[in-house]
PDB file of N, CA, C and O in Angstrom:
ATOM      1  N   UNK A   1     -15.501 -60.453  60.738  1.00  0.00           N
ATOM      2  CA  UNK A   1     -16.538 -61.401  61.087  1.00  0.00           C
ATOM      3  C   UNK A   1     -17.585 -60.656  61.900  1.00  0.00           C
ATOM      4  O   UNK A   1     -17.327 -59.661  62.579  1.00  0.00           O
ATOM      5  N   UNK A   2     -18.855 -61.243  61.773  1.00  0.00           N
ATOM      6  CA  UNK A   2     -19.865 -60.668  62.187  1.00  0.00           C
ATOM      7  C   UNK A   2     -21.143 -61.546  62.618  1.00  0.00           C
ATOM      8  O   UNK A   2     -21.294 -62.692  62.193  1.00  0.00           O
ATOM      9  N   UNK A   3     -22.050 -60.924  63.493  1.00  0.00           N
ATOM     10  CA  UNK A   3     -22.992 -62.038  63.521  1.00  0.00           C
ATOM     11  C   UNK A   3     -22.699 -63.428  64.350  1.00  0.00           C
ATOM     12  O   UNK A   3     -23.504 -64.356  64.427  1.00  0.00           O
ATOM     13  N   UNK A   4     -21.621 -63.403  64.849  1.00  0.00           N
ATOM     14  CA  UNK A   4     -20.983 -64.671  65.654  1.00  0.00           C
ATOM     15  C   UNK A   4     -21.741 -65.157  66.381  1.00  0.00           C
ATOM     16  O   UNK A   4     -22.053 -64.481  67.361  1.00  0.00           O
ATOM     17  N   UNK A   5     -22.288 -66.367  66.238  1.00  0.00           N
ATOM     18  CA  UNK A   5     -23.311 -67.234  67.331  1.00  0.00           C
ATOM     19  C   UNK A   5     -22.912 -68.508  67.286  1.00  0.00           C
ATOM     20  O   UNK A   5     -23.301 -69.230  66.369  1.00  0.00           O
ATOM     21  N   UNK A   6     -22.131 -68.946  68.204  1.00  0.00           N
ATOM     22  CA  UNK A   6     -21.657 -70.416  68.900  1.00  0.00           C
ATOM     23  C   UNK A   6     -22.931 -70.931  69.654  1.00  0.00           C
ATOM     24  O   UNK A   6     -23.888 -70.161  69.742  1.00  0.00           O
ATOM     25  N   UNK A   7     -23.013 -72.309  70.259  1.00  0.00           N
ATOM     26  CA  UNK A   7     -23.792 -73.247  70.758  1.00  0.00           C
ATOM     27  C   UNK A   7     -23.610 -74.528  71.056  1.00  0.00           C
ATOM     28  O   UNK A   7     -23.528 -75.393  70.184  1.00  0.00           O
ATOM     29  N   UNK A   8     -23.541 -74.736  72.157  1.00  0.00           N
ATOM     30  CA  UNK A   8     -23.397 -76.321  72.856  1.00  0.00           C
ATOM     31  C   UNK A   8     -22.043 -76.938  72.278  1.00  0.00           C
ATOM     32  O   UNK A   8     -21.952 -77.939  71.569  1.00  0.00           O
ATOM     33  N   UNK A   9     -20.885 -76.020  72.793  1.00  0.00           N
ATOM     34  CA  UNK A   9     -19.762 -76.682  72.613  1.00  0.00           C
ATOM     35  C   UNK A   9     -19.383 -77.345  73.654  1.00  0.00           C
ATOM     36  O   UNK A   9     -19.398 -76.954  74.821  1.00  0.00           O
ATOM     37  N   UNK A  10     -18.781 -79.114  72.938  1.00  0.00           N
ATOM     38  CA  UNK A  10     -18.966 -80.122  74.421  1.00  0.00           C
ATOM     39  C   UNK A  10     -17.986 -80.864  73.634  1.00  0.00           C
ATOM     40  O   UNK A  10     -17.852 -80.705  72.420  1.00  0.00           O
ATOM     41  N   UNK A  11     -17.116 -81.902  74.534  1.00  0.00           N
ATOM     42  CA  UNK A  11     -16.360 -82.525  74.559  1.00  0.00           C
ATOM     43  C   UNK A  11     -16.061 -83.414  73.052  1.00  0.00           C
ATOM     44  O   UNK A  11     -14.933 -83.838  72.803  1.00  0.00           O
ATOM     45  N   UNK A  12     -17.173 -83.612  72.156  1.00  0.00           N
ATOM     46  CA  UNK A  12     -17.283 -83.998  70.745  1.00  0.00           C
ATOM     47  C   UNK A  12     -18.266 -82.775  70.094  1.00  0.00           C
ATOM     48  O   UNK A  12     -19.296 -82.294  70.566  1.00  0.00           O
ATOM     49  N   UNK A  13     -17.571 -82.463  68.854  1.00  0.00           N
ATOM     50  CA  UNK A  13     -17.664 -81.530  68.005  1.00  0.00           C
ATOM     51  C   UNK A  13     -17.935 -82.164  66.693  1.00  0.00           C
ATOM     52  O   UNK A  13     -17.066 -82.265  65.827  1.00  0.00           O
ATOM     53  N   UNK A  14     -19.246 -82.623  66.545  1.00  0.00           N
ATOM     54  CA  UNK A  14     -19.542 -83.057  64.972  1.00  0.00           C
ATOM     55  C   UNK A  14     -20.080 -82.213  64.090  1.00  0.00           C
ATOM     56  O   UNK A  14     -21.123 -81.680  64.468  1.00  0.00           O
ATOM     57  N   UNK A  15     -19.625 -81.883  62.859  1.00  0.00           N
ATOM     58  CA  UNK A  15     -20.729 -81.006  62.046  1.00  0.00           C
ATOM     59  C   UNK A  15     -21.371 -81.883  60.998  1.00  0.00           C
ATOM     60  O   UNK A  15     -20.674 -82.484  60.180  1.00  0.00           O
ATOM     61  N   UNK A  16     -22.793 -81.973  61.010  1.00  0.00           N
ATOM     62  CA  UNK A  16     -23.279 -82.426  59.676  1.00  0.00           C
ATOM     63  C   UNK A  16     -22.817 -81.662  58.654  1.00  0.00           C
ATOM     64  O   UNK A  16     -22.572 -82.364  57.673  1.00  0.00           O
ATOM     65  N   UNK A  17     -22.575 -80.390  58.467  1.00  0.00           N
ATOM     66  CA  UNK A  17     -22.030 -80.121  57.135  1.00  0.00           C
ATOM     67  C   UNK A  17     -21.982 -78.813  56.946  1.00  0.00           C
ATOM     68  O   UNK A  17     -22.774 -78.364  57.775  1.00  0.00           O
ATOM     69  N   UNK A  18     -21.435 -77.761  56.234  1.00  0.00           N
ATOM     70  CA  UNK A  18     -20.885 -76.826  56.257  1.00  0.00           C
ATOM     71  C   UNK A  18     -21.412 -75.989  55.103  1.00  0.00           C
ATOM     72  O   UNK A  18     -21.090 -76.147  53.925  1.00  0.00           O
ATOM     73  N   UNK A  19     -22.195 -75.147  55.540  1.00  0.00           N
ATOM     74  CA  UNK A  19     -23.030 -73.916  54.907  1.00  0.00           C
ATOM     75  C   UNK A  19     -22.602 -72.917  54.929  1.00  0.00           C
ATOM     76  O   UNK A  19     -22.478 -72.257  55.960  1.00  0.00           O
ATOM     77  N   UNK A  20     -22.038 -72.296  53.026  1.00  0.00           N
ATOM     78  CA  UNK A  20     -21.595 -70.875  52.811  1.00  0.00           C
ATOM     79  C   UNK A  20     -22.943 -70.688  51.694  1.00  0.00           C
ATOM     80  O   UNK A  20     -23.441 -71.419  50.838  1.00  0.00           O
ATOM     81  N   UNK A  21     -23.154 -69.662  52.072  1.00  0.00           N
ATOM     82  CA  UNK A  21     -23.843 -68.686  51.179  1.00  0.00           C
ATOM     83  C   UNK A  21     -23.549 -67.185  50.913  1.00  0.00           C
ATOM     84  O   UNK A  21     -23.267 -66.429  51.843  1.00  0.00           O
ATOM     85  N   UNK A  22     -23.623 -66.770  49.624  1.00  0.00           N
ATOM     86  CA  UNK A  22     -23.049 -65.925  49.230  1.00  0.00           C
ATOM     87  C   UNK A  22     -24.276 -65.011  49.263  1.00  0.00           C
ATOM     88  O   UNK A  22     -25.289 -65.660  49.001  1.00  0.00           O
ATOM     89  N   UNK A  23     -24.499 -63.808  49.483  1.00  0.00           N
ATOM     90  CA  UNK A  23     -25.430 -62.787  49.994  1.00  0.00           C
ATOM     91  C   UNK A  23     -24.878 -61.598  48.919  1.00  0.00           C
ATOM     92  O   UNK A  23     -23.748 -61.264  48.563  1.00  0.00           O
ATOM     93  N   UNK A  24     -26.223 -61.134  48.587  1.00  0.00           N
ATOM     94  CA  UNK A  24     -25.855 -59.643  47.794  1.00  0.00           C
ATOM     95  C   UNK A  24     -25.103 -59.111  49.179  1.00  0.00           C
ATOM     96  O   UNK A  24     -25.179 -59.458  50.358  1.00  0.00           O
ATOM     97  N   UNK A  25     -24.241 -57.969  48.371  1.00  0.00           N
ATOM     98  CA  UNK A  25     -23.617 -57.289  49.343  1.00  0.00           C
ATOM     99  C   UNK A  25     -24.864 -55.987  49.953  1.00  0.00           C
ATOM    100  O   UNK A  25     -25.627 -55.257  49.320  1.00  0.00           O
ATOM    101  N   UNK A  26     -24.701 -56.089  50.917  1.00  0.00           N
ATOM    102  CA  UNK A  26     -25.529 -54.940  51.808  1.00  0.00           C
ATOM    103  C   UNK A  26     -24.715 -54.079  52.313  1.00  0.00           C
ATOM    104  O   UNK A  26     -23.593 -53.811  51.885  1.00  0.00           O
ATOM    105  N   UNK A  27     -25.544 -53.375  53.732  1.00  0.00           N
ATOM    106  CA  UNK A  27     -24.744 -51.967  54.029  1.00  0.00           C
ATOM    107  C   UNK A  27     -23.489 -52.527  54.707  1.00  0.00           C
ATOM    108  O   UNK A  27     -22.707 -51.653  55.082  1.00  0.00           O
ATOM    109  N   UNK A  28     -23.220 -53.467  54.884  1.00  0.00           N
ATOM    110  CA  UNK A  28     -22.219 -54.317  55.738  1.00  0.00           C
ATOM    111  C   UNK A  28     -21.164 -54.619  54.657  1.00  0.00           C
ATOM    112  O   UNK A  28     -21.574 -54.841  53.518  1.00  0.00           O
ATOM    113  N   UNK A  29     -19.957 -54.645  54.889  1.00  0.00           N
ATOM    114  CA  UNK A  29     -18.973 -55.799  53.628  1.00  0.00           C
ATOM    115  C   UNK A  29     -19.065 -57.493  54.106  1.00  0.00           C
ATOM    116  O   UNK A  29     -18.535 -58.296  53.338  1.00  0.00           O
ATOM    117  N   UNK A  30     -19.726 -58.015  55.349  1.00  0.00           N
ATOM    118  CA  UNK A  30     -20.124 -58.996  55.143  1.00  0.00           C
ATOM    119  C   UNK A  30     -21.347 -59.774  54.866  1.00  0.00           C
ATOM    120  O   UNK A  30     -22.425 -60.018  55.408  1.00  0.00           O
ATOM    121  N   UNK A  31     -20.493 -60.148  53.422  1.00  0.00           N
ATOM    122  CA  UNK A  31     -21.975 -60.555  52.214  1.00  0.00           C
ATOM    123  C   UNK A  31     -21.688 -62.261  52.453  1.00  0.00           C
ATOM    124  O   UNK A  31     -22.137 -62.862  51.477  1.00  0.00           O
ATOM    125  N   UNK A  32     -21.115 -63.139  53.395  1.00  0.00           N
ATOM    126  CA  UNK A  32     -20.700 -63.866  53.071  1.00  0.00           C
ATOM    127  C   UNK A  32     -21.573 -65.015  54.608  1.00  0.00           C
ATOM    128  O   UNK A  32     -20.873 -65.210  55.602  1.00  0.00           O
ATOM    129  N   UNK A  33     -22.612 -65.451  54.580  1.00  0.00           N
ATOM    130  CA  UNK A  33     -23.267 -66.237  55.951  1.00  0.00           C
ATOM    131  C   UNK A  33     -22.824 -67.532  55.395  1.00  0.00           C
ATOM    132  O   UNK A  33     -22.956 -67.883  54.223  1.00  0.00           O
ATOM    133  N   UNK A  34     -22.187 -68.333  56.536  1.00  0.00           N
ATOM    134  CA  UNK A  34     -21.789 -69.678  57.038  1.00  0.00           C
ATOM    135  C   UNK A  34     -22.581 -70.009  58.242  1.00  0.00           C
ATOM    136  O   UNK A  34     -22.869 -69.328  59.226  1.00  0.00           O
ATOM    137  N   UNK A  35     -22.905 -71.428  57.861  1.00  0.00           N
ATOM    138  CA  UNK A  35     -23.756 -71.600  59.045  1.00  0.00           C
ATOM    139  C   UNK A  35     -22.778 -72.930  59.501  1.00  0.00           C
ATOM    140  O   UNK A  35     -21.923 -73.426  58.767  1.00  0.00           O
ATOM    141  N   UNK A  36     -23.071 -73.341  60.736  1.00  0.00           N
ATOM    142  CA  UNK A  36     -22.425 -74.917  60.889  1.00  0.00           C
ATOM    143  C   UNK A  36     -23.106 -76.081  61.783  1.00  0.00           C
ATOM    144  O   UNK A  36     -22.833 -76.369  62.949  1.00  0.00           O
ATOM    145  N   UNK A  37     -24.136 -76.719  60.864  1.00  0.00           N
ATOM    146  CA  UNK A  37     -25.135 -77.392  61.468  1.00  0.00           C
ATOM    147  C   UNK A  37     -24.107 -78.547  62.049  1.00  0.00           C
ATOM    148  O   UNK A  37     -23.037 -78.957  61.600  1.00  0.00           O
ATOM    149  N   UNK A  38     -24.942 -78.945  63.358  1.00  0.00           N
ATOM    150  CA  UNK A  38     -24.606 -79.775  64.428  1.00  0.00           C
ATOM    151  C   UNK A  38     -25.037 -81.262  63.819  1.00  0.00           C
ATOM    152  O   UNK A  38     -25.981 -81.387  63.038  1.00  0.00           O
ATOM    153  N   UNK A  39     -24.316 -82.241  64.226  1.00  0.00           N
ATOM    154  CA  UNK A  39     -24.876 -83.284  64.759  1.00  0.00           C
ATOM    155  C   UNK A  39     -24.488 -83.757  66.247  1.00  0.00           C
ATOM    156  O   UNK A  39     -25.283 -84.387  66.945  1.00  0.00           O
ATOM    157  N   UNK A  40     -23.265 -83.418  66.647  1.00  0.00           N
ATOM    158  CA  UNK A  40     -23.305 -83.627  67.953  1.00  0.00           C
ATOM    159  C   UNK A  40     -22.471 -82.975  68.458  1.00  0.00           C
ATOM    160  O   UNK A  40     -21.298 -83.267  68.225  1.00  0.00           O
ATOM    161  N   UNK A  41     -22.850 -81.638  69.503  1.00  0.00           N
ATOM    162  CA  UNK A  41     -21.560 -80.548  70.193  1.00  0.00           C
ATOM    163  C   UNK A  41     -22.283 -79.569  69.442  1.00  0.00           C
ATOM    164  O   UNK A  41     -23.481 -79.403  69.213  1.00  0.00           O
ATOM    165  N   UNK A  42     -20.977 -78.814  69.040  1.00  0.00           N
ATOM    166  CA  UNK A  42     -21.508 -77.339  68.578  1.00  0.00           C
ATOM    167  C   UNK A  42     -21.758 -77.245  66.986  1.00  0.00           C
ATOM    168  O   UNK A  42     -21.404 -77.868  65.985  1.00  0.00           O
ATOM    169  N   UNK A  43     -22.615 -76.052  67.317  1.00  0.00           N
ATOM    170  CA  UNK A  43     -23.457 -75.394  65.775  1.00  0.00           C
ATOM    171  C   UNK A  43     -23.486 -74.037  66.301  1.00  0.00           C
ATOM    172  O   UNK A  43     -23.433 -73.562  67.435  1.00  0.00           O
ATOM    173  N   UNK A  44     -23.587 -73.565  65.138  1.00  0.00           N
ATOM    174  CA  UNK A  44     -23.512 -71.946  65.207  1.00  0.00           C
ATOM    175  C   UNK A  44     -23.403 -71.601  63.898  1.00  0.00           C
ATOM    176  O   UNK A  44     -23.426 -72.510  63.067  1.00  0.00           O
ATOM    177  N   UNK A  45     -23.250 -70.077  63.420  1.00  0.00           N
ATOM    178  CA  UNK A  45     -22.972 -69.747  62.191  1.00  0.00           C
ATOM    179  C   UNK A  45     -22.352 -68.203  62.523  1.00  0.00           C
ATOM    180  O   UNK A  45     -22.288 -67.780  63.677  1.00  0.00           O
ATOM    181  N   UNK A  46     -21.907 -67.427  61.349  1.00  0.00           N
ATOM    182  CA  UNK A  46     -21.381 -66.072  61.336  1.00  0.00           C
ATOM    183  C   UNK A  46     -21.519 -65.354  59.966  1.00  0.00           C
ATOM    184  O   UNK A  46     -22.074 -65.875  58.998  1.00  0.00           O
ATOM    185  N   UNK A  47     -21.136 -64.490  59.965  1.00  0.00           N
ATOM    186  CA  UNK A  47     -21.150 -63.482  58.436  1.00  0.00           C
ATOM    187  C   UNK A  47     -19.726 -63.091  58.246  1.00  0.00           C
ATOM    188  O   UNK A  47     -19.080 -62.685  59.212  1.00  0.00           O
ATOM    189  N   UNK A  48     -19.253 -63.178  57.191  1.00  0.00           N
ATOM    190  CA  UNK A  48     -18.012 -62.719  57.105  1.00  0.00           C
ATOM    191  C   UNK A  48     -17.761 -62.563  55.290  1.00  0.00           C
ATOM    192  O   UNK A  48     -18.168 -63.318  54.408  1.00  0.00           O
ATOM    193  N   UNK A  49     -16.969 -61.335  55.172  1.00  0.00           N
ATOM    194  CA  UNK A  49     -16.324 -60.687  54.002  1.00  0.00           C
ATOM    195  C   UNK A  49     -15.793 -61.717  52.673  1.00  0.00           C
ATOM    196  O   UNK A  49     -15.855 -61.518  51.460  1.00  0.00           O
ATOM    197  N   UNK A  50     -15.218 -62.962  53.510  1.00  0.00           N
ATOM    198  CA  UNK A  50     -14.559 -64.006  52.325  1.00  0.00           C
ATOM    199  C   UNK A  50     -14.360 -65.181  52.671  1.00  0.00           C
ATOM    200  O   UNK A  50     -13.962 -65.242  53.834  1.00  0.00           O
ATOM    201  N   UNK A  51     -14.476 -66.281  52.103  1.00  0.00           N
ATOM    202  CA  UNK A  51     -13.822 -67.613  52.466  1.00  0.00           C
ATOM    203  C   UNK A  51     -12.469 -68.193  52.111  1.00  0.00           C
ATOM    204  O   UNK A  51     -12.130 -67.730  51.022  1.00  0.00           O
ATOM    205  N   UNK A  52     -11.847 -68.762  52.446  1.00  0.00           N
ATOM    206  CA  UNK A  52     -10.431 -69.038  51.887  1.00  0.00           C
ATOM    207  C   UNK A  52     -10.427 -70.669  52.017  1.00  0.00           C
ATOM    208  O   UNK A  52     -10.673 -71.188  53.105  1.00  0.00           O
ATOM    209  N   UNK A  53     -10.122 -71.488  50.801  1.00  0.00           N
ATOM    210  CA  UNK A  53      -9.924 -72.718  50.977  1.00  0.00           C
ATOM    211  C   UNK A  53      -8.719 -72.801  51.146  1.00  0.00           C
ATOM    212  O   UNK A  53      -8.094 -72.398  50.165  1.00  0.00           O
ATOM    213  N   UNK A  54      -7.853 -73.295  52.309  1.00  0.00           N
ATOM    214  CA  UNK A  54      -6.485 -73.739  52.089  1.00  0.00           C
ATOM    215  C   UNK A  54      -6.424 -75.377  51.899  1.00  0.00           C
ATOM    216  O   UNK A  54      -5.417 -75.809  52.460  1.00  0.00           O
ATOM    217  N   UNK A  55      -7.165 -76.362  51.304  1.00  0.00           N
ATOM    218  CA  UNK A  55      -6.820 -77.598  51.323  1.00  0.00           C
ATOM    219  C   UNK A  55      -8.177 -78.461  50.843  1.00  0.00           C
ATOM    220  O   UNK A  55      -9.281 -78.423  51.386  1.00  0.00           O
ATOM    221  N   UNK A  56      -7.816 -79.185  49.768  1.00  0.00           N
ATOM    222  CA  UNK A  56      -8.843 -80.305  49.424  1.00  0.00           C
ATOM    223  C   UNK A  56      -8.094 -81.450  49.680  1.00  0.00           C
ATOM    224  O   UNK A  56      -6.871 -81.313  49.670  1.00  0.00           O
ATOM    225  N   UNK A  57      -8.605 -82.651  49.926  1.00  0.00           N
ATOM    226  CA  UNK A  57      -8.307 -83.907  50.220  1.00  0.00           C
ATOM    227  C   UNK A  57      -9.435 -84.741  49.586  1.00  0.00           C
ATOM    228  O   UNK A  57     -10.594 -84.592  49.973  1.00  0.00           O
ATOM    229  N   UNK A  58      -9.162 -85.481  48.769  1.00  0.00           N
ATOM    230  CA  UNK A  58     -10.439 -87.208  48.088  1.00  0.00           C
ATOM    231  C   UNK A  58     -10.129 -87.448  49.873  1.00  0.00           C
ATOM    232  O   UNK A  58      -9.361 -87.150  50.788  1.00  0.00           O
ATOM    233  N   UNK A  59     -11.427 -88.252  49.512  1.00  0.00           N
ATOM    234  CA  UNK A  59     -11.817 -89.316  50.675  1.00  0.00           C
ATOM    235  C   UNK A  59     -12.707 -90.300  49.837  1.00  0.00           C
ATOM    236  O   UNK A  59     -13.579 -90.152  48.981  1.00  0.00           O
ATOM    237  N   UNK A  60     -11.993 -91.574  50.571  1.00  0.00           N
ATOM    238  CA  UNK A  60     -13.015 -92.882  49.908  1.00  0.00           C
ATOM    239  C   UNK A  60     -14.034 -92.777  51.141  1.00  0.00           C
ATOM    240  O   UNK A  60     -13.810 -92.066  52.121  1.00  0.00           O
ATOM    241  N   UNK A  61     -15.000 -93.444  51.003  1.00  0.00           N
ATOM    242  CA  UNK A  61     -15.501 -94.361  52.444  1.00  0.00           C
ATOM    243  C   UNK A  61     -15.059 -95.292  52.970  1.00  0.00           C
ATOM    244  O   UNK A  61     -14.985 -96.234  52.180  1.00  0.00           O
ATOM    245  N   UNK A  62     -14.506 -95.656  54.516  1.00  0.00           N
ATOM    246  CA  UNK A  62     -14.428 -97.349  54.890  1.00  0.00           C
ATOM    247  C   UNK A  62     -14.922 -98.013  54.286  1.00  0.00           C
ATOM    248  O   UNK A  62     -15.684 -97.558  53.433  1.00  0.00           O
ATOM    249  N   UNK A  63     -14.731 -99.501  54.427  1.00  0.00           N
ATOM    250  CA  UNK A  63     -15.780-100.723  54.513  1.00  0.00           C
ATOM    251  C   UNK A  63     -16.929-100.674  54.683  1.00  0.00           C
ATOM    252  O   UNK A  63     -18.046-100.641  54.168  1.00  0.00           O
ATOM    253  N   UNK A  64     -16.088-100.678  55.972  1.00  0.00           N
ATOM    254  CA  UNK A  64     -18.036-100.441  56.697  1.00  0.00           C
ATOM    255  C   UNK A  64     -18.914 -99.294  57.093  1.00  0.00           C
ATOM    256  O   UNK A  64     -19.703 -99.280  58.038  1.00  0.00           O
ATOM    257  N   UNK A  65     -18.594 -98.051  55.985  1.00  0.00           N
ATOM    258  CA  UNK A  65     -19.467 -97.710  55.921  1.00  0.00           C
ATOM    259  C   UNK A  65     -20.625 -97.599  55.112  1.00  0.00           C
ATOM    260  O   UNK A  65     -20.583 -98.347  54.135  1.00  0.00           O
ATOM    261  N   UNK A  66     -21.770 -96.819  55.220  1.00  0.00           N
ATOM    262  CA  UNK A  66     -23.295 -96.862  54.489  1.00  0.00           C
ATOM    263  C   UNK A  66     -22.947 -96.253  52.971  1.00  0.00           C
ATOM    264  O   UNK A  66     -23.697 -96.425  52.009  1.00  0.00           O
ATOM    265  N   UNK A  67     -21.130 -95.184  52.886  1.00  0.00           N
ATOM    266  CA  UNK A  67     -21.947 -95.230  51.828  1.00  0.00           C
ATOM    267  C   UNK A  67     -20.563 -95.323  50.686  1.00  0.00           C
ATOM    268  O   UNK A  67     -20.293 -94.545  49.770  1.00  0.00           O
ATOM    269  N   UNK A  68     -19.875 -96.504  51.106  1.00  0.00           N
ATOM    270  CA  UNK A  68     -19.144 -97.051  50.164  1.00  0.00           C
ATOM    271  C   UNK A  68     -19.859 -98.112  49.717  1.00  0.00           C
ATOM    272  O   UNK A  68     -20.985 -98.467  50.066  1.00  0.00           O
ATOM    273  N   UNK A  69     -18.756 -98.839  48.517  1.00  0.00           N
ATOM    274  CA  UNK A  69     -18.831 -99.796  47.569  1.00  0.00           C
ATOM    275  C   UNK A  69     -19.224-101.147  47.764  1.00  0.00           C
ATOM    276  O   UNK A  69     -18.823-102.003  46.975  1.00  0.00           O
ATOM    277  N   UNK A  70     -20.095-101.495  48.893  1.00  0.00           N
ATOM    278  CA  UNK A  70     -19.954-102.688  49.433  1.00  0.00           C
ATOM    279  C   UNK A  70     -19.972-103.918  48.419  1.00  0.00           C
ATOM    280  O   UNK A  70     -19.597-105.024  48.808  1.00  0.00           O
ATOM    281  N   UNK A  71     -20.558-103.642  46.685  1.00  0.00           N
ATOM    282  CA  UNK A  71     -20.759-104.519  46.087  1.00  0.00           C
ATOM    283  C   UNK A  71     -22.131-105.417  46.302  1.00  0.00           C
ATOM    284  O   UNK A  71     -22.485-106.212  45.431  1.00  0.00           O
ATOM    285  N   UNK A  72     -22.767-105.259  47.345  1.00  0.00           N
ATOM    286  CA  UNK A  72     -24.210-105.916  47.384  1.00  0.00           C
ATOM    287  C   UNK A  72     -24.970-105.278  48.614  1.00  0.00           C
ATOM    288  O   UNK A  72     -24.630-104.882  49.729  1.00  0.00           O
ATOM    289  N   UNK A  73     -26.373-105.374  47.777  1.00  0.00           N
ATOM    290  CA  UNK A  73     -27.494-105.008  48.746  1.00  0.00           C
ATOM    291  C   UNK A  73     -27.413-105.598  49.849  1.00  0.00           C
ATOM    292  O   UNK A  73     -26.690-106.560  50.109  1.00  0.00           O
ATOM    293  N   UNK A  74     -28.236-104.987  50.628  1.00  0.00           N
ATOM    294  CA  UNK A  74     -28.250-105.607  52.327  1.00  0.00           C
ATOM    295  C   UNK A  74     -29.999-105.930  52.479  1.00  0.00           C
ATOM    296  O   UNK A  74     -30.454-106.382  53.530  1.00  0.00           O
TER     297      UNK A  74
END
């Protein structure tokens, strides 16, 4: 890992969402930038050689949330 930059880590840790990009390889072997945009707590990103998924999970939405099935406009 490389490039390591953390930021405003606080008691809640939300990420809006999780950025890999794959980079020609350069003089470095890490071709690999993740970023990890905030919505509330920490964000930061790094460079690193590979990603490894160990786990997918479906997810529905709640009820009540914006962006399940509610069946009718609001």
């Amino acid at each position: 890992m490389e490039n390591l930059e953390l930021d405003s880590f606080g008691p809640q840790n939300v990420l809006d969402d999780l950025v890999i990009v794959d980079r020609m390889p350069t003089v470095s072997e890490s071709r690999i930038h993740v970023e990890l945009p905030a919505n509330n707590g920490l964000d930061g990103s790094f460079d690193c050689a590979e990603v490894i998924v160990t786990a997918v999970e479906p997810h529905l939405p709640g009820p009540h949330s914006v962006y399940g099935d509610s069946g009718s406009a609001l």
